[in-house]
N, C-alpha and C positions, 0 to 999 in steps of 0.2 A: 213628293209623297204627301198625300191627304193625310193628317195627324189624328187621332183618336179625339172625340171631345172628353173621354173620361178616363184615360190612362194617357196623358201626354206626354211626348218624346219618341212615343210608340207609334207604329203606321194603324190606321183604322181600320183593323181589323177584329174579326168576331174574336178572335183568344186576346187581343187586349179588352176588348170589353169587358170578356169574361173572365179575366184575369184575378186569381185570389188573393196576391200581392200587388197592391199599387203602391205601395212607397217610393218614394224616390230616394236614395241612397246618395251621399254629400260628395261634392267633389275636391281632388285632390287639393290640399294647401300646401305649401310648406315642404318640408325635407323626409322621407320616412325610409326607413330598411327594413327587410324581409329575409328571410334567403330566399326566395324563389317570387318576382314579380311576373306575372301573368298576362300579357297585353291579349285581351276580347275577353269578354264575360257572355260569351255563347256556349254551346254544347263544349265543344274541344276545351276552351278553359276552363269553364266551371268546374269538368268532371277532373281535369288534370288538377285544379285545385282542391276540388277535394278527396282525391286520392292521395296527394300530398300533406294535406291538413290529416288523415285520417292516420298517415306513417309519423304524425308528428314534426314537420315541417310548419315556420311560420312562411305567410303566403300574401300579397297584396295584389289584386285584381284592378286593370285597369282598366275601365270601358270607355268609351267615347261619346255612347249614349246611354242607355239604357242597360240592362240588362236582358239578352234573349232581343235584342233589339233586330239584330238582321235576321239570318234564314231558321237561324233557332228556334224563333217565334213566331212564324210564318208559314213554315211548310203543312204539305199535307196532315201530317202528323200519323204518318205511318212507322211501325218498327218492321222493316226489310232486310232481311239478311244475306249477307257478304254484300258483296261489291260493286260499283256500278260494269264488269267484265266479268265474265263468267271464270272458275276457276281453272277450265282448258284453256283458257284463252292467254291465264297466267302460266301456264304449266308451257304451250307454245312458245310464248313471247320471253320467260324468263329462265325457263326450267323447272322440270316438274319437283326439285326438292323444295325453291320456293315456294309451289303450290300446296307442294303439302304443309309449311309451314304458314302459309294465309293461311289454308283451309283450316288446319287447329285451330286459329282465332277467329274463324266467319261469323259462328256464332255467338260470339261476347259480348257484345255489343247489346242484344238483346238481354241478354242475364245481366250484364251490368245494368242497365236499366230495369230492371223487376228487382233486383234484389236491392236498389239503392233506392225505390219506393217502397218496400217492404218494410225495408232497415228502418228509413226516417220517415216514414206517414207521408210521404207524399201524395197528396190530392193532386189527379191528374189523368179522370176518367180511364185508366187503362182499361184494355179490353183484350183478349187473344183471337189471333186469328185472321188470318188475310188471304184471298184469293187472288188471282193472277185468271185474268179474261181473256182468252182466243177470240180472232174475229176469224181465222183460215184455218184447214187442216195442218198446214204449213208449222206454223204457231204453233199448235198442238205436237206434232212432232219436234219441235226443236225444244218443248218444256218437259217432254218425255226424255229427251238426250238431257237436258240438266241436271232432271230429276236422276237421273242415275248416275251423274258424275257427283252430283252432292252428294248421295249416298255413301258412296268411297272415300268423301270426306267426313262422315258420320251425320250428316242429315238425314233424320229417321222423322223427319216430322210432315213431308213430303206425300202429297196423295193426287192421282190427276183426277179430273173430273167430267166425265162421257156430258155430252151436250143435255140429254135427259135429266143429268142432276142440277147443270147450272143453273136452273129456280129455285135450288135450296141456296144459294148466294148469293144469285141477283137477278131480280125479275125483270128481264130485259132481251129480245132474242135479239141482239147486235152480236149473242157469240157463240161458239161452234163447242166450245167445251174453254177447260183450262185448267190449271192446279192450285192447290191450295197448299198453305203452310201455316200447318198448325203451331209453330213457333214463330209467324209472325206476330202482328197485332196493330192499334193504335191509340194513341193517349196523346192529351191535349200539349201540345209542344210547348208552347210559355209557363204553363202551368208547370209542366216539368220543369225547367230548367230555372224557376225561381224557387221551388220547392229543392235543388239542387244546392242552386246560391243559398238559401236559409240555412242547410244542412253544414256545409264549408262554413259560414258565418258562424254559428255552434261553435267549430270547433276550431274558431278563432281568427279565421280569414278574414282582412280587410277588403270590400272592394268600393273601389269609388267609380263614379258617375261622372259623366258628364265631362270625362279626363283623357280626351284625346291623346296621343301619344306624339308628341314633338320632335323628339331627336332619342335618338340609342345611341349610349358611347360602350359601345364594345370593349372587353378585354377583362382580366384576370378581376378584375371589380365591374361590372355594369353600372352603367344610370342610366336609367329612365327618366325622360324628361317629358312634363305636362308643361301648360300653357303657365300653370300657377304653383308647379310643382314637380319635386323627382325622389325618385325610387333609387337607392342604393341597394342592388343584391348578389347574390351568388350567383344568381342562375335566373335567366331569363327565359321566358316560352311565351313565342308572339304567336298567337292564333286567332288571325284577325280574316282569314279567310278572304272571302269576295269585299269585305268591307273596311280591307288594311290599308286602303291609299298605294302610292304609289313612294312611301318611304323606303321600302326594300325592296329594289327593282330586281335581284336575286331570287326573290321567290314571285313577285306580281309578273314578270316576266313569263312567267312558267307557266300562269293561268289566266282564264276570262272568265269575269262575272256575266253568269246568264239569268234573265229573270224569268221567272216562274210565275203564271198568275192562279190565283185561287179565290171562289165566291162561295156564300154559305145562305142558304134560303132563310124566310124564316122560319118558326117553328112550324112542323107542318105537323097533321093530324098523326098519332101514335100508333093506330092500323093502319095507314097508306105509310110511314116510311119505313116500319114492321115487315111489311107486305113486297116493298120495294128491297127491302138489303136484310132476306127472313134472321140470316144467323147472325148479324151484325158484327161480319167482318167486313175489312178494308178492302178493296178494290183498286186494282191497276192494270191496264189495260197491255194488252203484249205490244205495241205501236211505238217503230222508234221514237216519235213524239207524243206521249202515252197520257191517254188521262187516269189521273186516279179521284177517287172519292169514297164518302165514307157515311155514316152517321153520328152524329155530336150526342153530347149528353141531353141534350134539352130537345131531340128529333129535330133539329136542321140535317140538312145534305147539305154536304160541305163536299165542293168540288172543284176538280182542280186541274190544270192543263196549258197548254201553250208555251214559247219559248222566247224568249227576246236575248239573241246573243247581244254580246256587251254590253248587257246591263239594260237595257233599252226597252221600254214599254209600251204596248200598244196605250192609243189612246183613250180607246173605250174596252175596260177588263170585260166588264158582264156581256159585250158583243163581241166578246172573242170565245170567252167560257159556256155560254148560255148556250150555245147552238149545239154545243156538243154535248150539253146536260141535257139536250131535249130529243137529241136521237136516242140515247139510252133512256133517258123516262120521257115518253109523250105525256104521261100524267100530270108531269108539274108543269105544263102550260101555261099556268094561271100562277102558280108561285113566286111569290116577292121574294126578288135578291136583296136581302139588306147589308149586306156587306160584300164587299171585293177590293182583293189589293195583291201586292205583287213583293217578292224577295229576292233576290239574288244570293245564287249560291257560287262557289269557284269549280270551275270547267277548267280539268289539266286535258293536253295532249292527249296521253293515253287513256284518260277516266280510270286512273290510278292515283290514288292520293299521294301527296308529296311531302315527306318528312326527312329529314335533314338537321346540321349544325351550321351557322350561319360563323361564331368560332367555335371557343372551347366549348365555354357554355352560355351559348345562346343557342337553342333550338326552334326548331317551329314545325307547324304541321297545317298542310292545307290541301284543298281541291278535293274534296268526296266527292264532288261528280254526279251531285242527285241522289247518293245513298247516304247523305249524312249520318240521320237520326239515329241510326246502330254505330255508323264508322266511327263517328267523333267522338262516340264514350267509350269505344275501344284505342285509340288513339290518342286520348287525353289520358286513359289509363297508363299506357304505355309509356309515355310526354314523363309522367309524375315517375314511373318506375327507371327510367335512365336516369333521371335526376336524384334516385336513392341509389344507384348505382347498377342498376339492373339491368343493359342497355342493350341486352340479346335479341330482343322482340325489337325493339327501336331499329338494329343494326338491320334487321332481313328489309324492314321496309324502308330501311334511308339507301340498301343498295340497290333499290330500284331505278335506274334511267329515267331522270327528268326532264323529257324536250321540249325547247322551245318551240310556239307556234307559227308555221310556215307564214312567212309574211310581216313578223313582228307586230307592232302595235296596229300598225295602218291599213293591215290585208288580212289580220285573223278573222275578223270578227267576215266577211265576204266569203272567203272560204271555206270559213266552217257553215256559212250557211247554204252556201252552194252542197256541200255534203249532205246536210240536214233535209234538203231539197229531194237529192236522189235517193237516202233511204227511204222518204217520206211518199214517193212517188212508188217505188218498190212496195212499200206498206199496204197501197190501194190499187195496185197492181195483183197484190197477193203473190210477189214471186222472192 
């Protein structure tokens, strides 16, 4: 990973540049208790932190780098709502009363986010608003059938978009129409979730740096053990995602880190990327392997695409990214990439996330599957409300079926790409 020269620890990317926190936060020394220690200081823990700081819970945050260090601080920085599966798909596979109990919570994720910027001033470019791009009629009808299953689940924010109006949201004829969602949006993801971390901190949360997580001794007392230090608590919530190691083979078994890459131009002239993206909403593309992209505060196009299952990086980002920014804008021909870098997120089986008790109280949560940025602050929600004793919403998504990947360590990552292969071939097939 290329490092930042001005927010180090961070990969070199445009939101640690632009990051409004650069502190570096102390790492663990010595002996400390909590009742609830936290392992990841990403989306899932922050917010479970500070949902639990906010119920009056003392809380100790354990990160291994940074804070917002993995996909936290990396992705698109889109707010997407519900799931990486559509909710028939949960209603098929599980039964339609769990579907209706996701669908009650598809949306929170995004209101948790708006109102925990609202609450505590966080600076973090937010914006409303996100479209969804067809390149087939195909596409077009099967975001017609979504659109009216979300409905039934009380998605009223839903509008499709006849091929005539997509110039009001992206000047580009790569597409045939598409829909928009007036309750998505996007805001600067590091930004967020250090403005999160500040917020928990207030209200007395410890987190440290730099405090990889050594050993977990399970049982009716926890310890958390650092290189130079351990956590006594009640209650432990490991949400370390794609970037937990391989210390709990329980839940790393269950998923694979896939990398995502993402480049951001420079600033480009304020009528041409005006002109390019009029409403300044977000952009994602209907293609199982889908580019999204957006506009920044400061008029970069920040854009984003490709896939490297197991974690795996191409070795030139901006020639993997660039080709496909330049069939949607010929315009930026000429436009200088100054930043590109790449994150890993956790890929389960089903692209259902996976929450669970590893015992009494040790929980954890992982695998959003690509739809983090709303998932994890609904499920970090959740994380904090079973640990107040609340553990209704926690139980519908722990009874979900978590399979292992066909092939185990040494054939997932080949198989899934062999899949990735045939819908991607299907994609440009248009069938």
């Amino acid at each position: 990973m290329q490092t930042s020269p001005t927010n180090p620890g961070h990969a070199n990317s445009w939101y640690a540049a632009s990051a409004n926190d650069k502190r570096v936060r102390p790492e663990l020394e010595g002996e400390t208790e909590a009742d609830v220690c936290v392992i990841g200081a990403g989306f899932t823990g922050i917010s479970a932190a500070l949902e639990l700081a906010e119920n009056g819970f003392s809380v100790v945050v354990l990160e291994g780098e940074r804070v917002g260090f993995g996909a936290s601080g990396r992705n698109g920085g889109q707010i997407v709502n519900g799931y990486s599966r559509d909710l028939e798909v949960i209603a098929r596979r599980y039964g339609p009363d769990k579907a209706v109990k996701l669908g009650e919570m598809s949306l929170e994720g995004g209101e948790i986010i708006r109102r925990r910027v609202a609450t505590y001033g966080i600076r973090c470019d937010l914006v409303d608003g996100g479209f969804f791009a067809a390149f087939t009629d195909k596409q077009v009808k099967e975001m017609a059938h979504v659109k009216a299953n979300w409905e039934k689940h009380g998605h009223t924010g839903l509008e499709m978009v006849a091929k005539a109006d997509v110039g009001k949201y992206v000047k580009s004829d790569r597409y045939v129409g598409g829909m928009i969602d007036r309750l998505g949006g996007h805001i600067h993801p590091l930004n967020l979730v250090l403005g999160e971390a500040a917020a928990a901190e207030g209200l007395g949360v410890r987190i440290f740096e730099k405090s990889r997580v050594t050993g977990l001794d399970m049982g009716l007392n926890p310890v958390v053990k650092t290189a130079k230090g351990r956590v006594k608590a009640k209650y432990v919530l490991v949400c370390g995602n794609a970037y937990l190691g391989s210390m709990l083979p329980k839940i790393t078994d269950r998923m694979m880190p896939v990398s995502s890459q993402v480049m951001a131009t420079e600033p480009l002239d304020a009528k041409l990327i005006e002109d390019l993206l009029p409403a300044n909403y977000c952009v994602e593309d209907a293609n199982y392997v889908l580019d999204y992209y957006r506009r920044t505060a400061d008029n970069r196009l920040l854009y984003g695409g490709g896939i490297g299952y197991g974690g795996h990086d191409p070795a030139n980002l901006t020639g993997v990214i660039r080709p496909n920014m330049l069939k949607t804008f010929p315009q930026l021909k000429g436009a200088r990439i100054d930043f590109a870098w790449s994150g890993n997120f956790a890929l389960t089986l089903t692209r259902i996330p996976h929450m669970g008790r590893l015992s009494e109280n040790v929980y954890f949560s992982h695998g959003d599957s690509g739809h983090g940025v709303t998932t994890t602050h609904l499920l970090g929600k959740i994380l904090g409300e079973a640990v107040a004793g609340h553990a209704g919403r926690f139980d519908v998504w722990a009874s979900l079926p978590a399979l292992p990947f066909p092939g185990g360590r040494t054939f997932r990552v080949p198989l899934t790409v062999l899949g990735a292969w045939w819908y991607g071939l299907r994609d440009k097939l248009g069938v």
